[in-house]
C-alpha positions as CSV (number, residue, x, y, z in Angstrom):
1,X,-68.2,239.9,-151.6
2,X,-65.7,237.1,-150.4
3,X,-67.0,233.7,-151.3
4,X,-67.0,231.0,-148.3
5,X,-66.9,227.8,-150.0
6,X,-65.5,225.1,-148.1
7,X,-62.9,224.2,-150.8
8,X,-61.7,227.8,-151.1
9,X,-61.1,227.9,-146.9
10,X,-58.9,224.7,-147.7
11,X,-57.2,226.3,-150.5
12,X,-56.5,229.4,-148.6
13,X,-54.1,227.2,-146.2
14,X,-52.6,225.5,-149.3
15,X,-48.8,225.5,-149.3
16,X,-48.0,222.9,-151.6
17,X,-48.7,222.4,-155.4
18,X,-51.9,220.2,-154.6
19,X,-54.6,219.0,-152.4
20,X,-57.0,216.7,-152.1
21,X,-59.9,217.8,-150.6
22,X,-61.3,215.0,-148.9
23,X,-65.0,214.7,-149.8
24,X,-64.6,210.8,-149.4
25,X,-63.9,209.5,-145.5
26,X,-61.3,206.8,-146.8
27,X,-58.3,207.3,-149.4
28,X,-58.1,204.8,-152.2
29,X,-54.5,202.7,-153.0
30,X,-53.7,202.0,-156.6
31,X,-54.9,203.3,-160.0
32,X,-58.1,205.7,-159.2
33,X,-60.3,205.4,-156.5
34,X,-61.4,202.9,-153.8
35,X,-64.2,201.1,-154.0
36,X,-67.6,203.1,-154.9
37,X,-65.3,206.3,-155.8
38,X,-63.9,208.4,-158.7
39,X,-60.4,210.3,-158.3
40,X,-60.8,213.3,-160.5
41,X,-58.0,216.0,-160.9
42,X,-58.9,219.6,-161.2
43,X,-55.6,221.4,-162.7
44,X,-56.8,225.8,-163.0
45,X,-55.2,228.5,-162.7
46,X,-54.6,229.8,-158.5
47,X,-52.3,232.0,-159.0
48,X,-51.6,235.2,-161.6
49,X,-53.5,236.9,-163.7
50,X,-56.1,234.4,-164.8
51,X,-56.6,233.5,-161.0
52,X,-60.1,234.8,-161.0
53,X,-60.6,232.5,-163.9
54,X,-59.1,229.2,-161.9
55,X,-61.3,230.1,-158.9
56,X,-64.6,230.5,-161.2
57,X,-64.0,227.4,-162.7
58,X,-63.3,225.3,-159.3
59,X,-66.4,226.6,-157.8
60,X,-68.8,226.0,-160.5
61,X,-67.3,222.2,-160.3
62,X,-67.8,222.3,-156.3
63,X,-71.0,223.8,-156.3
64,X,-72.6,220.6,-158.6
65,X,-70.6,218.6,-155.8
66,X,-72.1,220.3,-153.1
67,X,-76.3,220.0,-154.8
68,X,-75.2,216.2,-155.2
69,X,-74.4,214.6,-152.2
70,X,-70.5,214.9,-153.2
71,X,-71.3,212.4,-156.0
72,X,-70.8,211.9,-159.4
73,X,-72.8,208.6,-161.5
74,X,-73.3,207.1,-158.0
75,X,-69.9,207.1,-156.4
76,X,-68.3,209.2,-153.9
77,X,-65.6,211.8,-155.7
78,X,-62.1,212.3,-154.6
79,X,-61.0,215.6,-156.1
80,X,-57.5,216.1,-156.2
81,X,-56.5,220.4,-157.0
82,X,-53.6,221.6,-158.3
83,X,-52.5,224.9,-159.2
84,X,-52.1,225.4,-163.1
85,X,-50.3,228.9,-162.8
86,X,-49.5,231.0,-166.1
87,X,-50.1,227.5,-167.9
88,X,-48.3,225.7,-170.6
89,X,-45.5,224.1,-170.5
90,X,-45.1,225.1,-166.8
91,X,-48.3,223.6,-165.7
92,X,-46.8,220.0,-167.1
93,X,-44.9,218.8,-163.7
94,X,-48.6,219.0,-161.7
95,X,-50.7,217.4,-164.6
96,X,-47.9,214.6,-165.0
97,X,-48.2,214.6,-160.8
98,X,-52.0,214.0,-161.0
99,X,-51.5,211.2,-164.2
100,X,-48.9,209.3,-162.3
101,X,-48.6,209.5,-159.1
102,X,-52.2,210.8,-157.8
103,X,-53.6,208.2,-160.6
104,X,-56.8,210.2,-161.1
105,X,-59.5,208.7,-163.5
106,X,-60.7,212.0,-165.0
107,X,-58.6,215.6,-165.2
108,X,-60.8,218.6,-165.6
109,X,-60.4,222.6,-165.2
110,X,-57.6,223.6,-167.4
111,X,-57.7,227.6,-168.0
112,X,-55.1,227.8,-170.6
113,X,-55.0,226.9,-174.1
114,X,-51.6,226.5,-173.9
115,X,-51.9,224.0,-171.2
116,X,-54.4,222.2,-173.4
117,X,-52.4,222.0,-176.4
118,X,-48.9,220.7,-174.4
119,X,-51.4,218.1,-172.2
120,X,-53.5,216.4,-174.9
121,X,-50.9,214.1,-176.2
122,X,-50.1,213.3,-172.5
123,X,-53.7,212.2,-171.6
124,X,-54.0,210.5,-174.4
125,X,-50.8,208.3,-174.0
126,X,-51.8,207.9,-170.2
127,X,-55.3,207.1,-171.4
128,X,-56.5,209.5,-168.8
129,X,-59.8,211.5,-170.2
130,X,-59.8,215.1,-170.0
131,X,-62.5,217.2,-170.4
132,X,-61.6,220.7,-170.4
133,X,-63.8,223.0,-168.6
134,X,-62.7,226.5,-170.4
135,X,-61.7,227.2,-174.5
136,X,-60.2,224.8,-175.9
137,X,-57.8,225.2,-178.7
138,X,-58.3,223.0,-182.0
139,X,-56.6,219.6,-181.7
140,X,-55.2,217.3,-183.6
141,X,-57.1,213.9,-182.5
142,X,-60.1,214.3,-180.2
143,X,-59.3,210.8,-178.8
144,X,-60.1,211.1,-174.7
145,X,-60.3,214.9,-175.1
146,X,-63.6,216.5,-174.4
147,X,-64.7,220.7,-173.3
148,X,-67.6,221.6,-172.4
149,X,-67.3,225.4,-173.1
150,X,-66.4,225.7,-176.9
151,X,-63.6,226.3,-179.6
152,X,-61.8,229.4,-178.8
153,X,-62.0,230.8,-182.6
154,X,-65.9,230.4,-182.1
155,X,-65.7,233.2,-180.0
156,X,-64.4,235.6,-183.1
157,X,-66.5,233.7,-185.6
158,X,-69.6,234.3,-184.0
159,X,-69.6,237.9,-183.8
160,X,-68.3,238.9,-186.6
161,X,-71.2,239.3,-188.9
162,X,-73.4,240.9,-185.8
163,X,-70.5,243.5,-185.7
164,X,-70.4,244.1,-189.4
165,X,-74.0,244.8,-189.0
166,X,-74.0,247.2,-186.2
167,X,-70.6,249.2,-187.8
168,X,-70.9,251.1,-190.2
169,X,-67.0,251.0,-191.3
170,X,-64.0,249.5,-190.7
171,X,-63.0,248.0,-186.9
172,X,-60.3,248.0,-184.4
173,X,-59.2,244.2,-183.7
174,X,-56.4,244.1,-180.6
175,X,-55.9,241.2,-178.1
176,X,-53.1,239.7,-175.5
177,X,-50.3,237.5,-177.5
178,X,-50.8,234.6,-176.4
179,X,-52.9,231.1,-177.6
180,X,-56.2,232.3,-177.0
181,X,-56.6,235.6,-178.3
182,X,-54.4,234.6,-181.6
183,X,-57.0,231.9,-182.5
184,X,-60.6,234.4,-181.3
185,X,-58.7,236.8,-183.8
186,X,-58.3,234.4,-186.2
187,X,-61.7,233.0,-185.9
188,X,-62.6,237.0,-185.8
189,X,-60.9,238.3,-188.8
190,X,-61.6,235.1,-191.5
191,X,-65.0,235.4,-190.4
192,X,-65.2,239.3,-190.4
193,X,-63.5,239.7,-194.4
194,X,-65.7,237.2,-195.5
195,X,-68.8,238.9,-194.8
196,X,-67.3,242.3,-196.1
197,X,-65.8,243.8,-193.0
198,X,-62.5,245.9,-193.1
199,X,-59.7,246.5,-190.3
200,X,-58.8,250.4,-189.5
201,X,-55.5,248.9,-188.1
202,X,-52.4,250.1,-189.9
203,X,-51.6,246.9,-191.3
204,X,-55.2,245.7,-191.6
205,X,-53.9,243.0,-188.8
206,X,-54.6,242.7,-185.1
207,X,-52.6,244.6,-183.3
208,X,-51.2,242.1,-180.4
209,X,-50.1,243.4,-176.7
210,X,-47.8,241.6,-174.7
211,X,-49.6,238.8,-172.9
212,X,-47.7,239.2,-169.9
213,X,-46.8,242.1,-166.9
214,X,-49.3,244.3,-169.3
215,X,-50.9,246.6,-167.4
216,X,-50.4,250.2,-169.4
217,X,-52.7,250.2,-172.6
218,X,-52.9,253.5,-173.0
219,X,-50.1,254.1,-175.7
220,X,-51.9,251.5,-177.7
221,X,-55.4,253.0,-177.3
222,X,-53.7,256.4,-178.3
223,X,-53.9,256.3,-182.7
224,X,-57.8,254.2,-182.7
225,X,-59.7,257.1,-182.9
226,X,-57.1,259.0,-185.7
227,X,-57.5,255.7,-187.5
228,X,-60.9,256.5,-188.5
229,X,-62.5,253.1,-186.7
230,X,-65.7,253.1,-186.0
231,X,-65.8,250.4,-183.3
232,X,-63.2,248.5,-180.8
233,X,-62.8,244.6,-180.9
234,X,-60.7,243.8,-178.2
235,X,-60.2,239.8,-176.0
236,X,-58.7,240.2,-173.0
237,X,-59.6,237.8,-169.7
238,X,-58.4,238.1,-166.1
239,X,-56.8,241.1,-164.3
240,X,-55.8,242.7,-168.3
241,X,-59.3,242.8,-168.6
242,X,-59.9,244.9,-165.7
243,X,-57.2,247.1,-166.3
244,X,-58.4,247.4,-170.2
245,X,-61.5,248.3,-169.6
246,X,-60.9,251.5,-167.3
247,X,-58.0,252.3,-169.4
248,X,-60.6,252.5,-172.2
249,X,-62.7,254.3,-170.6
250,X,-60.5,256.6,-170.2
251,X,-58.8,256.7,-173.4
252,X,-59.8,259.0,-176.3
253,X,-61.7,255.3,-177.5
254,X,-63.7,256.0,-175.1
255,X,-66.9,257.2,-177.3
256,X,-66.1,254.0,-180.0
257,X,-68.6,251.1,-179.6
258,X,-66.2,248.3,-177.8
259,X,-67.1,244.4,-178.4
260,X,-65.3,241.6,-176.9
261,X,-65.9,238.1,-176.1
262,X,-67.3,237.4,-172.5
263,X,-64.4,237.1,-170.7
264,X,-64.0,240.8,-170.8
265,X,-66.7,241.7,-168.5
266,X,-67.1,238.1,-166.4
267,X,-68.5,237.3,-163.2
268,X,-65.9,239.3,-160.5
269,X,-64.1,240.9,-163.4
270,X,-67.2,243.1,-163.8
271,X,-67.6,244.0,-160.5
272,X,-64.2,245.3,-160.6
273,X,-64.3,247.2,-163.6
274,X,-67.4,249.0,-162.4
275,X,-69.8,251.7,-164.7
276,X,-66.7,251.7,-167.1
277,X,-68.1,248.3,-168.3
278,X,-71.3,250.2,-169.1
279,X,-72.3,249.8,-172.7
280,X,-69.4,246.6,-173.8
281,X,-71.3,244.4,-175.8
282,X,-69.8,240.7,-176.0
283,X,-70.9,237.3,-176.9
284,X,-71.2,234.2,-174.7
285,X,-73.6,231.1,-174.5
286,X,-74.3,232.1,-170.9
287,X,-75.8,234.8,-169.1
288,X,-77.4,234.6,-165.6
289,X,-80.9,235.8,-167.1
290,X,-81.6,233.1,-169.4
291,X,-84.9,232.2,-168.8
292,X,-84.9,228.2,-168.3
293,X,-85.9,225.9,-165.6
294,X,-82.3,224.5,-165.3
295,X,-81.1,228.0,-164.4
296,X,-83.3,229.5,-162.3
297,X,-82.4,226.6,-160.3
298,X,-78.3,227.1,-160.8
299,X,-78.9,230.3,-160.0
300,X,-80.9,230.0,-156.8
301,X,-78.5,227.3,-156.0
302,X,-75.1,229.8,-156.3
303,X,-77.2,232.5,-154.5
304,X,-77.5,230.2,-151.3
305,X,-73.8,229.6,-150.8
306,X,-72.4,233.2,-152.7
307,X,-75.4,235.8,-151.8
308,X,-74.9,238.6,-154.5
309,X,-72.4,237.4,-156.4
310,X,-74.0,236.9,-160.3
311,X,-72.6,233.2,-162.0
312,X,-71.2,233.4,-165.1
313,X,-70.3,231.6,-167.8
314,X,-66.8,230.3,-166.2
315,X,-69.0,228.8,-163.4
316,X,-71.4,227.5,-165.6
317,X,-68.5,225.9,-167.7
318,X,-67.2,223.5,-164.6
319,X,-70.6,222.5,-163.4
320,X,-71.4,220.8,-166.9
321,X,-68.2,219.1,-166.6
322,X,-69.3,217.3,-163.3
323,X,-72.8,217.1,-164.8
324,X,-71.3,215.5,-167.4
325,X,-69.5,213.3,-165.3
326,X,-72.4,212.6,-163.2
327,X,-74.6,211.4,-166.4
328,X,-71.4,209.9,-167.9
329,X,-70.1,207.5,-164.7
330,X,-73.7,206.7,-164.5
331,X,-74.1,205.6,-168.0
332,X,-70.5,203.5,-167.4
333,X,-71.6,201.5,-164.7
334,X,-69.0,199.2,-163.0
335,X,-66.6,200.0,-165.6
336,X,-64.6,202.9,-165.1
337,X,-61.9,202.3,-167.8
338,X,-60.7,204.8,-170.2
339,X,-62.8,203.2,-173.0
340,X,-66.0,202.9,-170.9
341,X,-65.9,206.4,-170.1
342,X,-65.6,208.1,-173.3
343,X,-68.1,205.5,-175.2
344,X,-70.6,206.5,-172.3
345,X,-70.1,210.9,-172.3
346,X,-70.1,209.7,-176.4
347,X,-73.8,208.6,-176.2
348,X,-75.1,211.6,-173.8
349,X,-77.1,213.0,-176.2
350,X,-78.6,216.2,-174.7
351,X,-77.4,217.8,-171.8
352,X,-80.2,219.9,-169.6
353,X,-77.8,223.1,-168.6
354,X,-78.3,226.6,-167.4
355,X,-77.3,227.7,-170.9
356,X,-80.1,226.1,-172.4
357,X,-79.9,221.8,-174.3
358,X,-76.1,221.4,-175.6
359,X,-74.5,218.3,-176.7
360,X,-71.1,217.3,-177.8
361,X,-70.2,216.9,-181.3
362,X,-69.0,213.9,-182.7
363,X,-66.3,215.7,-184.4
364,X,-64.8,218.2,-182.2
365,X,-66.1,216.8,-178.6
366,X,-67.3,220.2,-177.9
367,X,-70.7,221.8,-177.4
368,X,-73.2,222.4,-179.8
369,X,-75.3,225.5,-178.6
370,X,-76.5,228.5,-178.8
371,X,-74.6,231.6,-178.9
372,X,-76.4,235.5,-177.4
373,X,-75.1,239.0,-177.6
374,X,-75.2,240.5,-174.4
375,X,-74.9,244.0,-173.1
376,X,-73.4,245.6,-170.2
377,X,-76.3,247.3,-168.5
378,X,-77.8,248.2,-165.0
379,X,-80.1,245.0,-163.8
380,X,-81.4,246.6,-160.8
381,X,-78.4,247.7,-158.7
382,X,-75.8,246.0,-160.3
383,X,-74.1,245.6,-163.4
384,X,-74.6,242.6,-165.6
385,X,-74.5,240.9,-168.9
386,X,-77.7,241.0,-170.0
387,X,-78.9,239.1,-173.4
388,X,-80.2,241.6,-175.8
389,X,-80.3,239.0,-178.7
390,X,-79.8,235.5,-180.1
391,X,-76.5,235.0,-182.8
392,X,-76.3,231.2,-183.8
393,X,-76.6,227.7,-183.0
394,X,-72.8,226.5,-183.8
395,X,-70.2,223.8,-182.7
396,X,-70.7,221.1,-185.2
């Protein structure tokens, strides 16, 4: 179902690298925004294969904006989008853009780990905070630097005992060669050998799959089931994951137990990949029947403007950021400087969130929560992630 958000229409005419989408009346001059604003840049992904993942992540952000009044902490927000792309090293020129010349306060989205890693030194020279609103690769100073989603190896660490539990003998690990899915198999593998668990892959390694123009899988799905695995662990996020999934499901894997983490089978991603997503267990924090006051009420609140479209964790991601925010430039005051920002998201404390209380560690400026294996099963008419049990409180 097309989504008819009123940033998305704007988008949709978008020629240029960026926008600002005016949810003030008056533009500022100078370094941030005008008087009683806050000039935030939003840098995902609009275009390629992790567009779906961009556009998850800007709406979850404009949905908080839309429930508040267009407000964060009291003052009118001036969002500022730009289109991140593939990420890395590419998506420099329209972060630098936003830094320098757009002079926002805060930058948020960022989809790719590789965008994270080549951008944190940049923010923190600039003095720009960033809070990053999907995985977030491990970093050498947290300085400025927060995510409210989670370390990517989490993702691998977190299952990996549930899997060695359910499996009995040795896995299939294979994931996209890129930043992400080399540190979730890391975080996969260190955790899975110490708790006893074995690889069925030749070389007892992942087995890595171009990260880009991969669409055929099928020649790598072709040796699992000869290799004697018992089970598939796979990551794979945007329009790969579609085209993994039926691939799989039509690959003589088909009958092997497949676990991923929950980009594999999120939000419009599942939709797409249809009954073949029937059955994939993967791990998340999130899932849209987590039975908390906070959620009902996201819920309800998406379901007004996206009727039939189920949040997800992507969505969920963004909307802490500008909850964050809110709390955060609240907590600041009169004093939006670099400093006064990060000492007030610092002293949050708990965050009330759909996924349940969260708050950021001291250490790694990422959240502290509770992790859920979820299932891929009919929830009335449609498919959806559905929790089936509780992992582990980590983050710390």
């Amino acid at each position: 179902m097309p989504r008819r958000s009123r940033t998305r229409r704007l988008l949709a005419a978008m020629t240029a690298g960026a926008l600002i989408v005016p949810a003030v009346a008056a533009c500022s001059n100078g370094s941030g925004g005008g008087p009683g604003t806050v000039k935030i840049g939003l840098l995902v992904s609009l275009s390629g294969v992790y567009k779906v993942l961009g556009e998850e992540l800007r709406d979850g952000f404009q949905l908080y904006l839309d429930t508040h009044g267009g407000k964060l902490g009291g003052r009118q927000v001036e969002l500022v989008v730009a289109d991140e792309g593939a990420g890395g090293d590419a998506a420099v020129p329209l972060a630098e853009k936003l830094i320098k010349q757009d002079r926002v306060q805060v930058l948020t989205g960022i989809v790719s780990s590789a965008t994270y890693q080549v951008l944190t030194p940049k923010v923190q020279e600039a003095k720009v905070t960033m809070i990053g609103a999907n995985g977030r690769p491990a970093v050498d100073s947290v300085q400025g630097v927060w995510a409210t989603s989670f370390i990517t190896q989490q993702f691998g660490s977190s299952i990996a005992k549930y899997i060695k539990d359910q499996v009995d003998g040795p896995v299939w690990a294979m994931a996209a060669d890129y930043a992400a899915g080399q540190a979730l198999m890391k975080g996969f593998t260190d955790a899975f050998s110490q708790v006893g668990g074995q690889l069925a892959n030749p070389d007892h390694k992942p087995t890595m799959t171009p990260a880009k123009d991969m669409k055929n899988f099928l020649p790598y799905l072709a040796g699992i089931k000869a290799s004697g695995a018992k089970a598939v662990y796979c990551f794979y996020a945007g329009d790969q994951a579609v085209d993994f999934v039926k691939q799989y499901h039509q690959s003589d894997a088909a009958d092997l137990p497949l676990y991923s983490a929950a980009a594999l089978t999120e939000g419009t991603l599942l939709t797409a990949e249809g009954d073949a997503a029937t059955g994939i267990r993967t791990n998340a924090y999130y899932a849209s029947n987590l039975d908390n006051e906070a959620n009902r009420r996201f819920v309800a609140e998406w379901d007004k403007k996206h009727p039939g479209v189920t949040p997800d964790s992507y969505l969920v991601q963004s909307y802490d950021v500008a909850k964050v925010l809110d709390l955060g430039l609240a907590a600041a005051g009169n004093d939006l400087s670099y400093e006064a920002i990060n000492r007030a998201l610092g002293s949050l404390g708990k965050i009330d969130s759909p996924r349940g209380e969260w708050q950021f560690s001291e250490k790694t400026h990422t959240p502290v929560q509770k992790w859920y294996m979820r299932e891929v099963r009919k929830d009335g008419r449609a498919l959806s992630n559905v929790v089936i049990q509780d992992l582990a409180t980590i983050g710390d």
